[in-house]
C-alpha positions, -999 to +999 in steps of 0.1 A: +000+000+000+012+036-007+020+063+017-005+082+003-030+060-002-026+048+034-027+088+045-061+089+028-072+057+052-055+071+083-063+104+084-095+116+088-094+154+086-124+180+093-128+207+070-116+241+075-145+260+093-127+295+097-099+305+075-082+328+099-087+328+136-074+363+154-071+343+184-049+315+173-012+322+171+000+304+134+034+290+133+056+276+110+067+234+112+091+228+093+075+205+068+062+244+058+025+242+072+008+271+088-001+258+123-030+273+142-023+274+180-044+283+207-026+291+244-046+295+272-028+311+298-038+305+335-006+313+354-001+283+359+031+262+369+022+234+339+017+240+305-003+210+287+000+199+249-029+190+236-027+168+205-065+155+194-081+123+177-084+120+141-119+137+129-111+164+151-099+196+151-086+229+174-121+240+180-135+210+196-107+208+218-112+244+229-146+235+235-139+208+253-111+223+274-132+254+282-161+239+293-151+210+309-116+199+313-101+238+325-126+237+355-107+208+370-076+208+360-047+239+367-028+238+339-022+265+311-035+246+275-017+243+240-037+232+214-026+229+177-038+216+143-022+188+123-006+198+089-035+194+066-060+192+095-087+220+093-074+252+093-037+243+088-027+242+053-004+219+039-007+191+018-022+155+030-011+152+066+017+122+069+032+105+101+066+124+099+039+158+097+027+152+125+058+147+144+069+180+133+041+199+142+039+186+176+078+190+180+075+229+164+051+239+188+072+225+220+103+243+208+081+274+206+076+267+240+107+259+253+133+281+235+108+312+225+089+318+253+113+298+282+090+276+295+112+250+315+106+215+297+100+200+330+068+222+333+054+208+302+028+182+297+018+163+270-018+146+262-028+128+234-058+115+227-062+085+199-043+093+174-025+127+185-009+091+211+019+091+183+032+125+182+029+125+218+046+096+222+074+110+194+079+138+214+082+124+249+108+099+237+130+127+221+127+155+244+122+160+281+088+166+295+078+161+326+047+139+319+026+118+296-011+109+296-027+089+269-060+091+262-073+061+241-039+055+228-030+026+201-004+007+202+006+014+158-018+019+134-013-016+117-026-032+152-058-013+157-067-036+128-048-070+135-040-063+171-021-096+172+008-084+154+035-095+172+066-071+161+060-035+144+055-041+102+077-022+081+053+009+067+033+003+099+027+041+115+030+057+148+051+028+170+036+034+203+041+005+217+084+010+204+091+043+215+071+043+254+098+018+263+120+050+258+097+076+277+116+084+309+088+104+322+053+096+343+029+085+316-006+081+328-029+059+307-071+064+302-089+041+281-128+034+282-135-001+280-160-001+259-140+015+232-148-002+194-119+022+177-094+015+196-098-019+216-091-015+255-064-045+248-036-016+235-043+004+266-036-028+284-006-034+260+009+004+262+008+005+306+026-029+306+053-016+281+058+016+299+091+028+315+078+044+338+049+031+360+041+056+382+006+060+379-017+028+376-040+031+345-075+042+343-101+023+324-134+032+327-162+012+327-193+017+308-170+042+282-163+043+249-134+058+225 
Protein backbone atom coordinates (compact mmCIF):
# COMPACT_ATOMS: atom_id res chain seq x y z
CA UNK A 1 0.00 0.00 0.00
CA UNK A 2 1.17 3.60 -0.67
CA UNK A 3 1.97 6.29 1.70
CA UNK A 4 -0.47 8.23 0.33
CA UNK A 5 -2.99 5.97 -0.19
CA UNK A 6 -2.63 4.80 3.42
CA UNK A 7 -2.71 8.83 4.54
CA UNK A 8 -6.13 8.94 2.78
CA UNK A 9 -7.16 5.73 5.23
CA UNK A 10 -5.53 7.11 8.29
CA UNK A 11 -6.31 10.39 8.40
CA UNK A 12 -9.46 11.62 8.76
CA UNK A 13 -9.37 15.45 8.57
CA UNK A 14 -12.36 18.05 9.25
CA UNK A 15 -12.78 20.71 6.96
CA UNK A 16 -11.60 24.11 7.55
CA UNK A 17 -14.50 26.03 9.34
CA UNK A 18 -12.70 29.54 9.75
CA UNK A 19 -9.86 30.46 7.50
CA UNK A 20 -8.20 32.75 9.92
CA UNK A 21 -8.69 32.81 13.58
CA UNK A 22 -7.36 36.27 15.40
CA UNK A 23 -7.14 34.28 18.45
CA UNK A 24 -4.94 31.48 17.29
CA UNK A 25 -1.20 32.20 17.11
CA UNK A 26 0.04 30.43 13.41
CA UNK A 27 3.42 29.01 13.29
CA UNK A 28 5.57 27.59 11.03
CA UNK A 29 6.73 23.40 11.19
CA UNK A 30 9.14 22.80 9.34
CA UNK A 31 7.45 20.46 6.84
CA UNK A 32 6.19 24.37 5.83
CA UNK A 33 2.54 24.17 7.15
CA UNK A 34 0.79 27.11 8.84
CA UNK A 35 -0.13 25.76 12.35
CA UNK A 36 -3.00 27.31 14.18
CA UNK A 37 -2.27 27.39 17.99
CA UNK A 38 -4.41 28.31 20.67
CA UNK A 39 -2.64 29.06 24.42
CA UNK A 40 -4.64 29.49 27.17
CA UNK A 41 -2.75 31.13 29.76
CA UNK A 42 -3.76 30.46 33.45
CA UNK A 43 -0.60 31.33 35.45
CA UNK A 44 -0.13 28.26 35.92
CA UNK A 45 3.15 26.22 36.91
CA UNK A 46 2.18 23.36 33.88
CA UNK A 47 1.67 24.05 30.50
CA UNK A 48 -0.28 21.03 28.71
CA UNK A 49 -0.03 19.94 24.88
CA UNK A 50 -2.94 18.97 23.63
CA UNK A 51 -2.71 16.78 20.55
CA UNK A 52 -6.46 15.54 19.42
CA UNK A 53 -8.13 12.30 17.74
CA UNK A 54 -8.44 12.01 14.10
CA UNK A 55 -11.89 13.72 12.86
CA UNK A 56 -11.13 16.40 15.09
CA UNK A 57 -9.89 19.62 15.09
CA UNK A 58 -8.65 22.85 17.35
CA UNK A 59 -12.14 24.02 18.02
CA UNK A 60 -13.49 21.01 19.60
CA UNK A 61 -10.69 20.78 21.79
CA UNK A 62 -11.22 24.39 22.91
CA UNK A 63 -14.65 23.47 23.52
CA UNK A 64 -13.89 20.79 25.32
CA UNK A 65 -11.14 22.28 27.42
CA UNK A 66 -13.20 25.45 28.21
CA UNK A 67 -16.09 23.89 29.34
CA UNK A 68 -15.11 20.98 30.91
CA UNK A 69 -11.57 19.87 31.27
CA UNK A 70 -10.07 23.83 32.48
CA UNK A 71 -12.60 23.69 35.54
CA UNK A 72 -10.72 20.75 37.01
CA UNK A 73 -7.62 20.83 35.98
CA UNK A 74 -4.71 23.86 36.66
CA UNK A 75 -2.83 23.82 33.86
CA UNK A 76 -2.18 26.54 31.05
CA UNK A 77 -3.53 24.61 27.54
CA UNK A 78 -1.71 24.28 24.02
CA UNK A 79 -3.67 23.22 21.38
CA UNK A 80 -2.58 22.90 17.73
CA UNK A 81 -3.83 21.65 14.34
CA UNK A 82 -2.22 18.81 12.32
CA UNK A 83 -0.62 19.79 8.92
CA UNK A 84 -3.47 19.35 6.59
CA UNK A 85 -6.04 19.20 9.51
CA UNK A 86 -8.74 22.03 9.32
CA UNK A 87 -7.38 25.23 9.35
CA UNK A 88 -3.68 24.28 8.78
CA UNK A 89 -2.68 24.19 5.35
CA UNK A 90 -0.37 21.93 3.86
CA UNK A 91 -0.75 19.15 1.80
CA UNK A 92 -2.21 15.46 3.02
CA UNK A 93 -1.13 15.16 6.56
CA UNK A 94 1.65 12.23 6.94
CA UNK A 95 3.24 10.53 10.10
CA UNK A 96 6.56 12.38 9.87
CA UNK A 97 3.93 15.82 9.66
CA UNK A 98 2.75 15.19 12.51
CA UNK A 99 5.79 14.68 14.42
CA UNK A 100 6.90 18.04 13.35
CA UNK A 101 4.13 19.93 14.16
CA UNK A 102 3.94 18.57 17.61
CA UNK A 103 7.80 19.05 17.96
CA UNK A 104 7.48 22.92 16.37
CA UNK A 105 5.05 23.85 18.82
CA UNK A 106 7.23 22.49 22.02
CA UNK A 107 10.32 24.25 20.79
CA UNK A 108 8.07 27.37 20.57
CA UNK A 109 7.63 26.69 24.02
CA UNK A 110 10.71 25.85 25.28
CA UNK A 111 13.34 28.15 23.55
CA UNK A 112 10.81 31.23 22.54
CA UNK A 113 8.89 31.83 25.27
CA UNK A 114 11.25 29.79 28.21
CA UNK A 115 8.98 27.63 29.48
CA UNK A 116 11.22 25.01 31.48
CA UNK A 117 10.58 21.46 29.69
CA UNK A 118 10.00 19.99 33.03
CA UNK A 119 6.83 22.16 33.30
CA UNK A 120 5.40 20.82 30.18
CA UNK A 121 2.78 18.21 29.71
CA UNK A 122 1.76 16.30 27.01
CA UNK A 123 -1.77 14.61 26.19
CA UNK A 124 -2.81 12.80 23.36
CA UNK A 125 -5.83 11.46 22.66
CA UNK A 126 -6.22 8.49 19.93
CA UNK A 127 -4.30 9.32 17.42
CA UNK A 128 -2.52 12.65 18.49
CA UNK A 129 -0.91 9.13 21.07
CA UNK A 130 1.87 9.07 18.31
CA UNK A 131 3.20 12.52 18.23
CA UNK A 132 2.90 12.50 21.84
CA UNK A 133 4.56 9.62 22.19
CA UNK A 134 7.43 11.03 19.45
CA UNK A 135 7.90 13.85 21.44
CA UNK A 136 8.16 12.35 24.87
CA UNK A 137 10.84 9.85 23.74
CA UNK A 138 12.96 12.68 22.08
CA UNK A 139 12.72 15.54 24.41
CA UNK A 140 12.21 16.01 28.09
CA UNK A 141 8.82 16.60 29.53
CA UNK A 142 7.76 16.13 32.65
CA UNK A 143 4.66 13.92 31.93
CA UNK A 144 2.58 11.85 29.59
CA UNK A 145 -1.11 10.94 29.58
CA UNK A 146 -2.72 8.89 26.87
CA UNK A 147 -5.96 9.08 26.22
CA UNK A 148 -7.30 6.13 24.08
CA UNK A 149 -3.90 5.49 22.79
CA UNK A 150 -3.00 2.56 20.14
CA UNK A 151 -0.39 0.69 20.22
CA UNK A 152 0.63 1.40 15.78
CA UNK A 153 -1.80 1.94 13.36
CA UNK A 154 -1.30 -1.56 11.73
CA UNK A 155 -2.61 -3.16 15.19
CA UNK A 156 -5.76 -1.28 15.70
CA UNK A 157 -6.65 -3.62 12.76
CA UNK A 158 -4.78 -6.95 13.52
CA UNK A 159 -4.00 -6.33 17.06
CA UNK A 160 -2.15 -9.59 17.20
CA UNK A 161 0.80 -8.36 15.41
CA UNK A 162 3.47 -9.53 17.21
CA UNK A 163 6.65 -7.11 16.14
CA UNK A 164 6.03 -3.54 14.37
CA UNK A 165 5.54 -4.05 10.24
CA UNK A 166 7.73 -2.22 8.05
CA UNK A 167 5.34 0.86 6.70
CA UNK A 168 3.32 0.26 9.88
CA UNK A 169 2.66 4.10 11.51
CA UNK A 170 3.02 5.65 14.81
CA UNK A 171 5.14 2.77 17.03
CA UNK A 172 3.60 3.39 20.27
CA UNK A 173 4.09 0.53 21.72
CA UNK A 174 8.37 1.04 20.39
CA UNK A 175 9.10 4.28 21.51
CA UNK A 176 7.09 4.31 25.36
CA UNK A 177 9.80 1.83 26.31
CA UNK A 178 11.99 5.01 25.78
CA UNK A 179 9.68 7.57 27.69
CA UNK A 180 11.56 8.38 30.86
CA UNK A 181 8.81 10.44 32.19
CA UNK A 182 5.33 9.59 34.26
CA UNK A 183 2.92 8.51 31.57
CA UNK A 184 -0.62 8.09 32.80
CA UNK A 185 -2.89 5.91 30.72
CA UNK A 186 -7.15 6.36 30.16
CA UNK A 187 -8.92 4.12 28.08
CA UNK A 188 -12.76 3.40 28.19
CA UNK A 189 -13.53 -0.09 28.04
CA UNK A 190 -16.00 -0.15 25.86
CA UNK A 191 -13.95 1.53 23.24
CA UNK A 192 -14.83 -0.21 19.44
CA UNK A 193 -11.85 2.18 17.71
CA UNK A 194 -9.38 1.50 19.61
CA UNK A 195 -9.76 -1.88 21.59
CA UNK A 196 -9.13 -1.47 25.53
CA UNK A 197 -6.41 -4.51 24.77
CA UNK A 198 -3.59 -1.63 23.54
CA UNK A 199 -4.31 0.45 26.64
CA UNK A 200 -3.56 -2.82 28.38
CA UNK A 201 -0.55 -3.37 26.03
CA UNK A 202 0.86 0.41 26.18
CA UNK A 203 0.84 0.45 30.58
CA UNK A 204 2.59 -2.91 30.56
CA UNK A 205 5.33 -1.58 28.09
CA UNK A 206 5.75 1.63 29.88
CA UNK A 207 9.09 2.79 31.50
CA UNK A 208 7.77 4.45 33.81
CA UNK A 209 4.87 3.14 35.96
CA UNK A 210 4.14 5.65 38.18
CA UNK A 211 0.55 5.99 37.90
CA UNK A 212 -1.75 2.78 37.61
CA UNK A 213 -4.04 3.10 34.52
CA UNK A 214 -7.54 4.16 34.34
CA UNK A 215 -10.05 2.28 32.37
CA UNK A 216 -13.35 3.17 32.68
CA UNK A 217 -16.20 1.24 32.68
CA UNK A 218 -19.28 1.73 30.76
CA UNK A 219 -17.01 4.19 28.21
CA UNK A 220 -16.33 4.25 24.87
CA UNK A 221 -13.36 5.84 22.54
Amino acid sequence: MGNALFAQILFQPPVSRFPMNPDHLYLHSKSGGKLPVLFINNNAKYTMIFSHGNAEDIYLVQQWLVQYFLKEVDVNAVVYEYTGFGEANGTIPVESSLYEDIETVYLYLTEMINIPPEQIILFGRSIGSGPSCFLAEKYKVAGLILHAPLMSAFRVICPNLRWTLPLDKFPNIDRIKNVDCPTYIVHGLRDEIVPISHGHALYEAAANKTFPPYFVELAGH
